[in-house]
DRENDO-1510 file (C-alpha; in Angstrom, 1 decimal, always signed):
<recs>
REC; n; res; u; v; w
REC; 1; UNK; +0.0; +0.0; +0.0 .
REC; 2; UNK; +1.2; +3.5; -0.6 .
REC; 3; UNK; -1.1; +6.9; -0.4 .
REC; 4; UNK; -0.3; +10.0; +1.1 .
REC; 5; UNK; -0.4; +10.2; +4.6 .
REC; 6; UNK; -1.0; +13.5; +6.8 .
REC; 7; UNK; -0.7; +14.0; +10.7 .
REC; 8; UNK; -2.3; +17.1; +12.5 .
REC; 9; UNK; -0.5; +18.6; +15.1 .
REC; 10; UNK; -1.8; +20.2; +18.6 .
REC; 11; UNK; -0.8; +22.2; +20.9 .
REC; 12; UNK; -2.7; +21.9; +24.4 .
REC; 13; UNK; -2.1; +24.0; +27.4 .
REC; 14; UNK; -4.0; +24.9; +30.8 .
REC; 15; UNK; -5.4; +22.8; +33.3 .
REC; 16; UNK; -6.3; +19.4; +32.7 .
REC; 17; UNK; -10.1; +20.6; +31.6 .
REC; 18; UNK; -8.5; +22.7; +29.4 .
REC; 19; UNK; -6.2; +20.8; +27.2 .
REC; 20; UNK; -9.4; +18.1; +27.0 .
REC; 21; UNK; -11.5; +21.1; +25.6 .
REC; 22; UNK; -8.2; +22.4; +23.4 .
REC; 23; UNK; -8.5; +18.8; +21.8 .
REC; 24; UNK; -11.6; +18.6; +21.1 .
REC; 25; UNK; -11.6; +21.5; +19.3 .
REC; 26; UNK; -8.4; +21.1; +17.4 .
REC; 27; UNK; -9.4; +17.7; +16.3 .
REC; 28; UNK; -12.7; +19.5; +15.0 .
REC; 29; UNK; -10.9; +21.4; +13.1 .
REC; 30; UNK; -9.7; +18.5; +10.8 .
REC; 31; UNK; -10.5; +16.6; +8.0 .
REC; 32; UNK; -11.7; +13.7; +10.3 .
REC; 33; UNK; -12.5; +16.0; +12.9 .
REC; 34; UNK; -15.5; +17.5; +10.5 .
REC; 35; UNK; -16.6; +14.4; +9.7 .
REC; 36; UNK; -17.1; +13.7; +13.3 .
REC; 37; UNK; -21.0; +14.4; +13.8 .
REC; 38; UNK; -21.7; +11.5; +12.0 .
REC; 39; UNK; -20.0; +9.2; +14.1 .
REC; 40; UNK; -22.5; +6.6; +15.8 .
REC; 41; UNK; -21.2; +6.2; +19.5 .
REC; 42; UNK; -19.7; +2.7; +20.3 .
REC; 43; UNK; -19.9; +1.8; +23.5 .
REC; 44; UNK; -17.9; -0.9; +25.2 .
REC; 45; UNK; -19.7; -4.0; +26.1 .
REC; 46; UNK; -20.2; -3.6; +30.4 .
REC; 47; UNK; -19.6; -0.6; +30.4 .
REC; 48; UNK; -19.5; +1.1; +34.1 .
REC; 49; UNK; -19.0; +4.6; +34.2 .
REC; 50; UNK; -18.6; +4.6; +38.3 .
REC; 51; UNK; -15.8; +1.9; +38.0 .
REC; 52; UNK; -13.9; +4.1; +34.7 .
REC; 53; UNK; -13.7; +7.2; +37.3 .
REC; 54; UNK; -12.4; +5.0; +40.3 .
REC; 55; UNK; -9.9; +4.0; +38.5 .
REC; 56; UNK; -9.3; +7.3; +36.8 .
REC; 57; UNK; -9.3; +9.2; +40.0 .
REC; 58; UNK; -6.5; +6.6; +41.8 .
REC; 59; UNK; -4.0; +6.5; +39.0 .
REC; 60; UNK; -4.8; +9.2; +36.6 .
REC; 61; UNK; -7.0; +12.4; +38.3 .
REC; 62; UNK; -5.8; +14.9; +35.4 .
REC; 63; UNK; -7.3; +12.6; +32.8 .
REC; 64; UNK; -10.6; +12.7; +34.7 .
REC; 65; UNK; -10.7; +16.3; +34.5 .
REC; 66; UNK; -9.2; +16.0; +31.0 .
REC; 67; UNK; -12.4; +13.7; +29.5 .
REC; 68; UNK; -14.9; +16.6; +31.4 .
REC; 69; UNK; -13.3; +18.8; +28.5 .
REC; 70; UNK; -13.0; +16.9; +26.1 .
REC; 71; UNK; -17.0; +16.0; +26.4 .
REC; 72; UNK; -17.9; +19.8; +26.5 .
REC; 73; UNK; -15.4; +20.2; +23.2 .
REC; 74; UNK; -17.3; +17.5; +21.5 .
REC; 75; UNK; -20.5; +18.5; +22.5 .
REC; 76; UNK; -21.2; +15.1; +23.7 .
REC; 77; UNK; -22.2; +13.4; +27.0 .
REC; 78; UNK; -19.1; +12.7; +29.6 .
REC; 79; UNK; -20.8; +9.2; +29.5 .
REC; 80; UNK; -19.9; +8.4; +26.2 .
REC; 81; UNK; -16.1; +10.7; +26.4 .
REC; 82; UNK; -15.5; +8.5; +29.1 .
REC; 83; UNK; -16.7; +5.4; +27.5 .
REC; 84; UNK; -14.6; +5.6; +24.3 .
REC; 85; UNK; -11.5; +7.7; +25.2 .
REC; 86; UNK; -10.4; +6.5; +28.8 .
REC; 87; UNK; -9.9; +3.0; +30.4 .
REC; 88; UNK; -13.2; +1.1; +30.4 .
REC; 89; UNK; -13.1; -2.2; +28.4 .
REC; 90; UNK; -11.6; -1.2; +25.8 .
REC; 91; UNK; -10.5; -3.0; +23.0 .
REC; 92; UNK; -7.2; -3.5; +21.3 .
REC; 93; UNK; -6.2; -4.6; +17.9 .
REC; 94; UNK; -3.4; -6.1; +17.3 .
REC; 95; UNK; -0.4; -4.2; +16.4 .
REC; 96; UNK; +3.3; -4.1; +16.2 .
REC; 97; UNK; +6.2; -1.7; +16.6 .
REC; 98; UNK; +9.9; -1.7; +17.1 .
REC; 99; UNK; +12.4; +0.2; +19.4 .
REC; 100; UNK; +15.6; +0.6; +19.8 .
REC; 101; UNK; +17.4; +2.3; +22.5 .
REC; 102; UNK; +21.4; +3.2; +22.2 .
REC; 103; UNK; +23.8; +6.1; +22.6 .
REC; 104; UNK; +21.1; +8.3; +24.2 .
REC; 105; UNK; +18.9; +7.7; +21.3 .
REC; 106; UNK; +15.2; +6.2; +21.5 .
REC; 107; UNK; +13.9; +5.4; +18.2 .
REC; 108; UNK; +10.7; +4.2; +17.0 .
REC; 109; UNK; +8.7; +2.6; +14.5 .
REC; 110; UNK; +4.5; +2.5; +15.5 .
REC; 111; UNK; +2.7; +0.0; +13.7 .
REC; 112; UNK; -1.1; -0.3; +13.5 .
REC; 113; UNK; -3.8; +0.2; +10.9 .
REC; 114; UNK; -4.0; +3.1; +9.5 .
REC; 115; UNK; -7.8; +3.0; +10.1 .
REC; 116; UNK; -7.9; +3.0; +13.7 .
REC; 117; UNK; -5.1; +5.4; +13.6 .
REC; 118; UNK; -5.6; +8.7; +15.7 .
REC; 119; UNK; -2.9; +10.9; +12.9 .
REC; 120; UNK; -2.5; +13.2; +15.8 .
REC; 121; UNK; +0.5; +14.1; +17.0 .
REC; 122; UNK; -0.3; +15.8; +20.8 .
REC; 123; UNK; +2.3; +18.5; +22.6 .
REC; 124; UNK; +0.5; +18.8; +26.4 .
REC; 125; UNK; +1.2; +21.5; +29.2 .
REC; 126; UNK; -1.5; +20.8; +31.9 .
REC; 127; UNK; -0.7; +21.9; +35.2 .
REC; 128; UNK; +0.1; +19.3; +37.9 .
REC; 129; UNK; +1.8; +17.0; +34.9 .
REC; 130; UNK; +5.1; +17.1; +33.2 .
REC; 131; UNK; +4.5; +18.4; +29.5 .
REC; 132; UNK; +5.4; +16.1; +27.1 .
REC; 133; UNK; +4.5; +15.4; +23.2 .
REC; 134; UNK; +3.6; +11.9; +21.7 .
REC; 135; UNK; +1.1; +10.4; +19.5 .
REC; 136; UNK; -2.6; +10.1; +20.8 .
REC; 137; UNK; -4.5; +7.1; +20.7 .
REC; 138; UNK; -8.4; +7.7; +21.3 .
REC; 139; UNK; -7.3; +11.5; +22.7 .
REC; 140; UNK; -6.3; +10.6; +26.4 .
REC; 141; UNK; -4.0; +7.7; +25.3 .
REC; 142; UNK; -0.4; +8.1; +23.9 .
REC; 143; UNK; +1.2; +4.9; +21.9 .
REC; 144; UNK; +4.9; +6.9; +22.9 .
REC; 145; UNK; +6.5; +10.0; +23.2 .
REC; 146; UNK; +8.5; +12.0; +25.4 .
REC; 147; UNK; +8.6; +14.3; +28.3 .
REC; 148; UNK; +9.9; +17.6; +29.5 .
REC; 149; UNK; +12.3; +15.5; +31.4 .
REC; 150; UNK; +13.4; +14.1; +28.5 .
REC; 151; UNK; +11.9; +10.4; +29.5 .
REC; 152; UNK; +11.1; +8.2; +26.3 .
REC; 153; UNK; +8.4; +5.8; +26.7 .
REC; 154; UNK; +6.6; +3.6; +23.8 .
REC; 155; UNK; +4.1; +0.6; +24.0 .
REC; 156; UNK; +4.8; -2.9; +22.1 .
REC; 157; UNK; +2.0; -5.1; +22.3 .
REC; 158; UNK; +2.5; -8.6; +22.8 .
REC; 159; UNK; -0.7; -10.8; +23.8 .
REC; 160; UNK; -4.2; -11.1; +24.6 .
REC; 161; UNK; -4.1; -14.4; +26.5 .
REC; 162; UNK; -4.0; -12.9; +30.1 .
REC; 163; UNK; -6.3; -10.4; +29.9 .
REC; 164; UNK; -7.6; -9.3; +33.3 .
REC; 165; UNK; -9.3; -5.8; +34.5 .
REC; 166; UNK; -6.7; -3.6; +35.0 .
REC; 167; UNK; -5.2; -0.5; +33.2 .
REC; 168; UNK; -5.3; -0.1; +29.5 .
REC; 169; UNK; -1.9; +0.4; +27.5 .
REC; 170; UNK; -2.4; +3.9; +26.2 .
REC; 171; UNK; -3.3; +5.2; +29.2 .
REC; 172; UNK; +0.1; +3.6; +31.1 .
REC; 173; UNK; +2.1; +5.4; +28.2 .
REC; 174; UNK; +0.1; +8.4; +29.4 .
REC; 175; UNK; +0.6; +8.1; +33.0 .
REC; 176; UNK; +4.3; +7.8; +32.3 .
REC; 177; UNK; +4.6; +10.4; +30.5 .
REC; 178; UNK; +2.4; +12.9; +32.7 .
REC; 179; UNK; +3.9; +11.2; +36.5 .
REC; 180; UNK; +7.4; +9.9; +35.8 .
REC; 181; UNK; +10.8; +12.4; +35.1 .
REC; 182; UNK; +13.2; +9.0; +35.0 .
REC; 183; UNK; +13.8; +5.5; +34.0 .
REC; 184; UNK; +13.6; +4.8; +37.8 .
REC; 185; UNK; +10.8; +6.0; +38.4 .
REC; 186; UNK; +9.1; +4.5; +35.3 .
REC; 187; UNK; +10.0; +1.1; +35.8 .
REC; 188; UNK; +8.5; +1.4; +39.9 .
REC; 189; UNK; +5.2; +2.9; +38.3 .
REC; 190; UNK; +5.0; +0.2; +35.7 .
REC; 191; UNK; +5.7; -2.4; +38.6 .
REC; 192; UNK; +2.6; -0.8; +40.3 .
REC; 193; UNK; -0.1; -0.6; +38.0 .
REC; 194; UNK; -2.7; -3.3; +37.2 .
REC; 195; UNK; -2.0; -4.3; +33.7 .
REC; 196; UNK; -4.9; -5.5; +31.5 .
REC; 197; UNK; -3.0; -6.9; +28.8 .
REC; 198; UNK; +0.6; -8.2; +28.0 .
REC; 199; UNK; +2.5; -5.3; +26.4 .
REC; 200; UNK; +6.4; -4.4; +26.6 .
REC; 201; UNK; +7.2; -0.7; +27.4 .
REC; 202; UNK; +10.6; +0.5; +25.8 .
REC; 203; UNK; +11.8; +3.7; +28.2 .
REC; 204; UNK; +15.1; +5.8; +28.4 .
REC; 205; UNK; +16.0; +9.0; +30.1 .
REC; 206; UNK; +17.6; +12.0; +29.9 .
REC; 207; UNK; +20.8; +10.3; +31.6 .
REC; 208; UNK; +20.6; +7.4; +29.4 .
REC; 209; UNK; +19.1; +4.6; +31.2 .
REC; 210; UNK; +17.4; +2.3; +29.2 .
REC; 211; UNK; +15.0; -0.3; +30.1 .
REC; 212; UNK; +12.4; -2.6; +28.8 .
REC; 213; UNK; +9.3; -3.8; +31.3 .
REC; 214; UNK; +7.9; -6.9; +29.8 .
REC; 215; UNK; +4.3; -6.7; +32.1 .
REC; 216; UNK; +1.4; -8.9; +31.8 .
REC; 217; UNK; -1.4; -9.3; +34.3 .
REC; 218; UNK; +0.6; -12.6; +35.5 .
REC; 219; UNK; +4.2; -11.3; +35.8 .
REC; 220; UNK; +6.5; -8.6; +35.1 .
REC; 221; UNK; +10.2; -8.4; +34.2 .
REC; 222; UNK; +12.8; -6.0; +33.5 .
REC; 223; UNK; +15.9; -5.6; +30.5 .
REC; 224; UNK; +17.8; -3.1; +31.6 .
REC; 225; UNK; +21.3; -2.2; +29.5 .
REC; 226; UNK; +23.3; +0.4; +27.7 .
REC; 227; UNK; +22.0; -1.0; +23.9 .
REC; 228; UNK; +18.5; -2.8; +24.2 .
REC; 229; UNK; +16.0; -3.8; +21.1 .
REC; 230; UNK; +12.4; -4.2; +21.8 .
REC; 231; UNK; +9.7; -5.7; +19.8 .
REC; 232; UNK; +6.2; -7.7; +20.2 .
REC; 233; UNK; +7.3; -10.4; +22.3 .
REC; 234; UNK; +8.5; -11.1; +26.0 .
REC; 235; UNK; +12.2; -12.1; +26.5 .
REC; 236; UNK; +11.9; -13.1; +30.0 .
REC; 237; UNK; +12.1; -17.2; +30.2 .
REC; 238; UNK; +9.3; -16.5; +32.9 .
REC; 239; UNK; +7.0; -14.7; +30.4 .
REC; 240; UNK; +7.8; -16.3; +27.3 .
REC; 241; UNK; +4.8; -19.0; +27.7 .
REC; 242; UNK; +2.5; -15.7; +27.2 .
REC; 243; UNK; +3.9; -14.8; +23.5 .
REC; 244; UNK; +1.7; -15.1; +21.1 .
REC; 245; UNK; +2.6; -16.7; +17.4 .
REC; 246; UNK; +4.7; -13.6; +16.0 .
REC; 247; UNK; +7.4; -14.6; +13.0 .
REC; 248; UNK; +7.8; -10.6; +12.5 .
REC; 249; UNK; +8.1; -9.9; +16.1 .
REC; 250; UNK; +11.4; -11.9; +16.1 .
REC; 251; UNK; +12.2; -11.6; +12.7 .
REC; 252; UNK; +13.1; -7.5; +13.4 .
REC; 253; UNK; +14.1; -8.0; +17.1 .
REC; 254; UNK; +18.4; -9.1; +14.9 .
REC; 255; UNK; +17.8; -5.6; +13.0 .
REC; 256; UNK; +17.1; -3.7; +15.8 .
REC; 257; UNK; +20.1; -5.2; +18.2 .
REC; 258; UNK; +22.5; -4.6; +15.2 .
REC; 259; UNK; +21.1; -1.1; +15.0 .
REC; 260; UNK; +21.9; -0.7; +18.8 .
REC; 261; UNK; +25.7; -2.1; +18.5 .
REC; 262; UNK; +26.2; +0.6; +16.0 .
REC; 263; UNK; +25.6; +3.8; +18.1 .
REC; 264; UNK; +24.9; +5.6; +15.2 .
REC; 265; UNK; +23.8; +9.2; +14.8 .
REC; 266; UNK; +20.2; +10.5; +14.9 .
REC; 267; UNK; +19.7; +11.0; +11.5 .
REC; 268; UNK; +21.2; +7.7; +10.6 .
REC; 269; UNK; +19.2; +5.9; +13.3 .
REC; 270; UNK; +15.8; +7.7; +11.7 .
REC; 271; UNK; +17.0; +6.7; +8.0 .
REC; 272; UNK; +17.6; +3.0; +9.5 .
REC; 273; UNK; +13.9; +2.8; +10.8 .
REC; 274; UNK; +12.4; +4.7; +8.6 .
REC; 275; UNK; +14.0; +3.8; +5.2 .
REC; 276; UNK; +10.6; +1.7; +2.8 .
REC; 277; UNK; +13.3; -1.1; +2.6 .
REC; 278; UNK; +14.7; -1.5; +6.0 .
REC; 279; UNK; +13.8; -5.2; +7.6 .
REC; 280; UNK; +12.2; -3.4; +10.2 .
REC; 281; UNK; +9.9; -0.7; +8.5 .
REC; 282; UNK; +6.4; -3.0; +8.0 .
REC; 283; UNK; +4.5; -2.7; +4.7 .
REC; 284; UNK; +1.5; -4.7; +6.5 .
REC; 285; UNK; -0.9; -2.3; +6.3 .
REC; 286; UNK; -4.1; -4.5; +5.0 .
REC; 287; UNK; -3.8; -7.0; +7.6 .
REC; 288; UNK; -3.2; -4.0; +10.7 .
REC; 289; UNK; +0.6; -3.7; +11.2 .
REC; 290; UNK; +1.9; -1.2; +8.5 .
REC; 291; UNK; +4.6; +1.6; +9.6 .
REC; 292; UNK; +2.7; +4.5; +10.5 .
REC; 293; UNK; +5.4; +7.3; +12.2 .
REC; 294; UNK; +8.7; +6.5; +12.9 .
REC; 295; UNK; +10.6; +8.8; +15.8 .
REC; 296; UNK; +14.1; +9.5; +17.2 .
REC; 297; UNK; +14.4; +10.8; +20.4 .
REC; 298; UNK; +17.6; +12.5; +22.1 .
REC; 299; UNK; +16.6; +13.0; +25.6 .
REC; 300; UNK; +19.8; +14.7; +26.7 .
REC; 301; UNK; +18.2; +18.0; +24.3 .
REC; 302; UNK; +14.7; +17.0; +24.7 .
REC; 303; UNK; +14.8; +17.3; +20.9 .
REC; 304; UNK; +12.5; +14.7; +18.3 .
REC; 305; UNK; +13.0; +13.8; +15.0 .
REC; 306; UNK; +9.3; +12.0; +13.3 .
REC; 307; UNK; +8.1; +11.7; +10.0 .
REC; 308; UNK; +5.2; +9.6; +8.9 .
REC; 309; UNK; +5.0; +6.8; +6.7 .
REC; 310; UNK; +8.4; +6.0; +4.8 .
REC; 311; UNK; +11.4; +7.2; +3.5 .
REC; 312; UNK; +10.6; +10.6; +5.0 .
REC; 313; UNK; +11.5; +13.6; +6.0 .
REC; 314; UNK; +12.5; +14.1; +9.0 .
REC; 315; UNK; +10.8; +17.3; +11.5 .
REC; 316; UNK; +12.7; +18.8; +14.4 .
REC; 317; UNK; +11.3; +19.4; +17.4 .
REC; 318; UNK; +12.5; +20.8; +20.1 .
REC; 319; UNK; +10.0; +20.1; +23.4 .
REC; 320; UNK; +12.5; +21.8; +25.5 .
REC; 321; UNK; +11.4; +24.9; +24.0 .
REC; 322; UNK; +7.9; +24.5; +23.7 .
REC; 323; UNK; +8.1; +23.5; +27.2 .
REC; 324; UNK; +9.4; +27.5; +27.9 .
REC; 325; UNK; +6.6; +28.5; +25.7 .
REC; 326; UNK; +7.4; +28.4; +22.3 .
REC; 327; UNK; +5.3; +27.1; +19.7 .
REC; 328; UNK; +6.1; +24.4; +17.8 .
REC; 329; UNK; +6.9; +25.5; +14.4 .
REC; 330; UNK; +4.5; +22.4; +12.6 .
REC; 331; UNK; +1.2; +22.3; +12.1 .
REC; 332; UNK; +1.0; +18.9; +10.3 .
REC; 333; UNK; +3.4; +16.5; +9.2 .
REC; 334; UNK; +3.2; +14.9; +5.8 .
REC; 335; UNK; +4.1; +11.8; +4.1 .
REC; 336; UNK; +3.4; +8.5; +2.0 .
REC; 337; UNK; +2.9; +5.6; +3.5 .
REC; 338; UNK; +5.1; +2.5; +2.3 .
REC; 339; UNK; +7.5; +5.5; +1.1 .
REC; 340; UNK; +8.8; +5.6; -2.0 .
REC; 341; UNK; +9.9; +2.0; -2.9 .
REC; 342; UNK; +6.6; +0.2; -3.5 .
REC; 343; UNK; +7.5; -3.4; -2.1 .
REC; 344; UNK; +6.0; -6.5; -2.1 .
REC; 345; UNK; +2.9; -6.1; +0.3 .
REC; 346; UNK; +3.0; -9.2; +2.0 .
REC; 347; UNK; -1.0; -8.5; +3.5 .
REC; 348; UNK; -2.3; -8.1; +0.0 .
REC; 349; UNK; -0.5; -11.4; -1.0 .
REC; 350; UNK; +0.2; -9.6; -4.3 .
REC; 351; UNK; +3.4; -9.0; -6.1 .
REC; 352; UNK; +5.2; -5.9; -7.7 .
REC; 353; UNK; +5.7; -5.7; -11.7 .
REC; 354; UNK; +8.2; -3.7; -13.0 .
REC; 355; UNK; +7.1; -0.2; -14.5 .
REC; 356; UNK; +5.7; -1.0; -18.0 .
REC; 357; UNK; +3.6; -4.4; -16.9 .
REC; 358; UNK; +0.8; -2.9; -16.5 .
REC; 359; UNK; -1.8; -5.1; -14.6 .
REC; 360; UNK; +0.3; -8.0; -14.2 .
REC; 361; UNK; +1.1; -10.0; -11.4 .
REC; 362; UNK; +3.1; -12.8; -10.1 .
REC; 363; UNK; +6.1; -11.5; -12.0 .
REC; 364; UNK; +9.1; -10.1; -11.1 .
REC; 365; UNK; +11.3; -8.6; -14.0 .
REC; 366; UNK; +14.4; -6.3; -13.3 .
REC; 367; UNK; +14.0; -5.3; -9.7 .
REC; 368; UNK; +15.9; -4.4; -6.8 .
REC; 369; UNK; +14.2; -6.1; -3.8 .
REC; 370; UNK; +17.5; -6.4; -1.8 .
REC; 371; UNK; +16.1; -6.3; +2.1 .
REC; 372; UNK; +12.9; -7.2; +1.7 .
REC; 373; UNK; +10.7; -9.2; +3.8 .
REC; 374; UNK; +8.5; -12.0; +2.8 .
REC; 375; UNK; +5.7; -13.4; +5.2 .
REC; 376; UNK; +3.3; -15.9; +4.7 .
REC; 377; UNK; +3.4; -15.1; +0.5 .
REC; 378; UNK; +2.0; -18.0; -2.1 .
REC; 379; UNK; +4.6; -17.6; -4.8 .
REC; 380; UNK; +3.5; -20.5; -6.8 .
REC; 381; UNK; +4.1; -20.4; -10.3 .
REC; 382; UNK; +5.2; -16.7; -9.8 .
REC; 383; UNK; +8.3; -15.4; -12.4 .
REC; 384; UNK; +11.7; -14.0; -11.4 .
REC; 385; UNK; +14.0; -12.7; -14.7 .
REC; 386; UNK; +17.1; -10.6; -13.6 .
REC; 387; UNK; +15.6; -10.0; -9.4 .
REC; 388; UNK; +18.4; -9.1; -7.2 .
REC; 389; UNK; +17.0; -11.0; -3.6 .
REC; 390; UNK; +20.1; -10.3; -1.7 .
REC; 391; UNK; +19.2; -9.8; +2.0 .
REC; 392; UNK; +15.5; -10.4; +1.8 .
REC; 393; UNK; +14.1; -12.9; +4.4 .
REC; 394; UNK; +11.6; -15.3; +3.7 .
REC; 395; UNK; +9.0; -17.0; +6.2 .
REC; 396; UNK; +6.3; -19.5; +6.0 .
REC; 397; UNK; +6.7; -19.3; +2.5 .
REC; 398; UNK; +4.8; -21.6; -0.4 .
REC; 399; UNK; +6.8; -21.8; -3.4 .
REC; 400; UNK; +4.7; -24.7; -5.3 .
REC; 401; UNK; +5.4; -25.6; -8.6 .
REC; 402; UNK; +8.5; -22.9; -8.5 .
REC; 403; UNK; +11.1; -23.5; -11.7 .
REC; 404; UNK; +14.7; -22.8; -10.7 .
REC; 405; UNK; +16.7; -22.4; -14.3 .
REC; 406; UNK; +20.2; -21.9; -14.7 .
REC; 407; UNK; +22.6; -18.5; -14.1 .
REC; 408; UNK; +21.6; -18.5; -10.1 .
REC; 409; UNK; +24.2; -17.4; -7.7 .
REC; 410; UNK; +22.6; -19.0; -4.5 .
REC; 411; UNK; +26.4; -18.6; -2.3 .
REC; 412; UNK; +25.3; -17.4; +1.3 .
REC; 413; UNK; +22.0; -18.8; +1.0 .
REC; 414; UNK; +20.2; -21.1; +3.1 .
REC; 415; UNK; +17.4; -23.2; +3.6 .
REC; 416; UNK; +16.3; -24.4; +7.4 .
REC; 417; UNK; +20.1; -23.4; +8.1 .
REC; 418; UNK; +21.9; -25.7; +5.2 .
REC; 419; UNK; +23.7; -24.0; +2.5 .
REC; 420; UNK; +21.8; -24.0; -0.8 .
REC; 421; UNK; +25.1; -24.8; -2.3 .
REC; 422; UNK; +25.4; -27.7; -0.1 .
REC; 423; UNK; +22.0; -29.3; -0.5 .
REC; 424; UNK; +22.6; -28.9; -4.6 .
REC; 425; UNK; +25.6; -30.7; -3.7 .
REC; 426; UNK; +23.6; -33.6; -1.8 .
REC; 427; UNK; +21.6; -33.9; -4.7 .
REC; 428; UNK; +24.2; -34.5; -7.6 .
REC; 429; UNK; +26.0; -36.6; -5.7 .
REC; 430; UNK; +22.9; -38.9; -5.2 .
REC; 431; UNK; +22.0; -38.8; -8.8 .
REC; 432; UNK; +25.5; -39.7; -10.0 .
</recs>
């Protein structure tokens, strides 16, 4: 999938009643924001309004006040603000992400559908709460994003089979954000909290301690290190019985760690994670895991690099500044999702033709698809003339009725960890 891809930008200060209201009438202000009025309210099967404010009012009191504002900027009942945009029963789709933490550097690739996709990007001054600026989810939420302390904090989601009634996800990256100024302090909150689902929570601080809480409604565990990786499953030998099936979690959790090792710059960290080909960047977007924003952090500065989609062009933001009462100096940020490569989409089980095909499919004539990832892809009967497949990673992968002819360089390769070379080998040997 590639189309263009726009993300508003707000800017929300006050009290907590106030940035809710400020919100709400930003988000009017947009495209999807217009459209709003026609929205049918969804409300979350057992639904209790008294138990969403108990819980509300003991872990997060400014995003109680927040909703009450938020309701009045909508025009709509606090019922149904509270119902859709705070903790009660709310559901989660699956999604993904990556992280990488190294150098003083957190970066960040979100994943999720670009449907259910919030496209705001949220800077937040309410009094009684550290400002910060992150990406909303469902208005109160925040998938990541950092704080005036310069604390990075992102969510990875991991499983569903331990759900319980706790705390949501969005609203733990929230709580982070708003309560915590270190690592430290993170990691004690995170221990605290009653988790609802399994997620892992990538942090680092202005100081550059980095950690990873791996927390399910079971157990929690800690990573802690100078150069951690995080994706969509636990680590923890404890936890790992709680992992869902997940080839592309692990399949971008080598990436990632090499990424770390390197310490590079910001810039080269952003182009890593960002770049349409890079074996972490997903192209999933029909199936609810395509990369949506990608972010590089310095806490030491308090200073962001995001773009959205791929292959983009990086804005700066300095929070320090907006934090002393600057603006920011973006309104929106703009992009393409997919970026600029047009890859195989491994959701739409389809295949890329060179430029002059037209329509066709199932063939692959004089491309470049070095790096690129393969997941569960019929390629039966499919045709490769001139294809450079150097680096690209293939999983669960059906190649029925697939013709290999002569001029193949298959050195390096492998198959279920024997050399290609080898097996071809095996095989003459046994014919002769």
């Amino acid at each position: 999938m590639t189309k263009p891809w726009r993300v508003d930008v707000l800017q929300c200060r006050g009290s907590a009643y106030d940035v809710g209201r400020q919100m709400a009438e930003g988000f009017k202000k947009t495209a999807r924001g217009r459209a709003y009025g026609r929205r049918k309210e969804r409300r979350p099967f057992a639904f209790s309004l008294r138990n969403a404010e108990a819980a509300l009012k003991t872990w997060a009191p400014n995003i109680w006040e927040e909703l009450h504002g938020l309701a009045d900027g909508l025009a709509i009942p606090l019922e149904r603000a509270v119902a859709e945009y705070s903790n009660g029963r709310l559901r989660y789709e699956r999604r993904g992400c990556s992280a990488v933490m190294t150098a003083g550097l957190y970066g960040r690739n979100y994943d999720y559908d670009p449907r259910r996709y919030d496209r705001m990007l949220v800077a937040v001054q309410a009094k009684g709460v550290h400002a910060s600026i992150g990406f909303s989810d469902r208005f109160t939420g925040r998938v990541d994003g950092m704080n005036e302390h310069g604390l990075c904090v992102g969510l990875h989601m991991v499983s569903e089979r331990t759900w319980k009634p706790g705390l949501v996800c969005i609203l733990i990256v929230r709580m982070v954000l708003d309560q915590c100024a270190t690592t430290r302090e993170a990691v004690s909150l995170l221990r605290r909290v009653p988790h609802g689902l399994g997620f892992n929570y990538s942090l680092l601080d202005a100081g550059g301690a980095a950690a990873v809480v791996e927390a399910s409604p079971a157990a929690i565990d800690v990573r802690d290190g100078e150069q951690l990786a995080c994706t969509n499953h636990f680590q923890s030998p404890a936890l790992q019985s709680y992992n869902r099936r997940n080839p592309g979690s692990y399949r971008h959790l080598p990436p990632l760690e090499a990424m770390a090792r390197e310490q590079s710059s910001d810039q080269a960290l952003f182009h890593a994670l960002n770049r349409s080909l890079s074996p972490v960047f997903d192209h999933r977007y029909t199936t609810g895991s395509g990369t949506l924003h990608t972010i590089v952090c310095t806490p030491a500065t308090r200073s962001m690099m995001v773009g959205v989609g791929g292959d983009a062009t990086p804005r700066s933001i300095d929070l320090a500044a907006w934090a002393g009462g600057a603006p920011l100096p973006v309104q929106a940020l703009d992009g393409q999702l997919g970026g600029q490569a047009n890859p195989f989409d491994p959701g739409r089980r389809r295949v890329v033709a060179r430029p002059g095909q037209g329509s066709a499919t199932n063939v692959f004539m004089g491309a470049q698809l070095n790096d690129a990832v393969f997941t569960d892809v019929t390629l039966a009967k499919a045709r490769f003339a001139n294809v450079s497949l150097a680096g690209a990673h293939f999983d669960d992968i059906d190649f029925s009725n697939a013709t290999i002819t002569g001029n193949c360089n298959f050195k390096g390769m492998k198959i279920a960890g024997v050399a290609v070379t080898d097996l071809l080998a095996a095989y003459h040997g046994q014919g002769s």
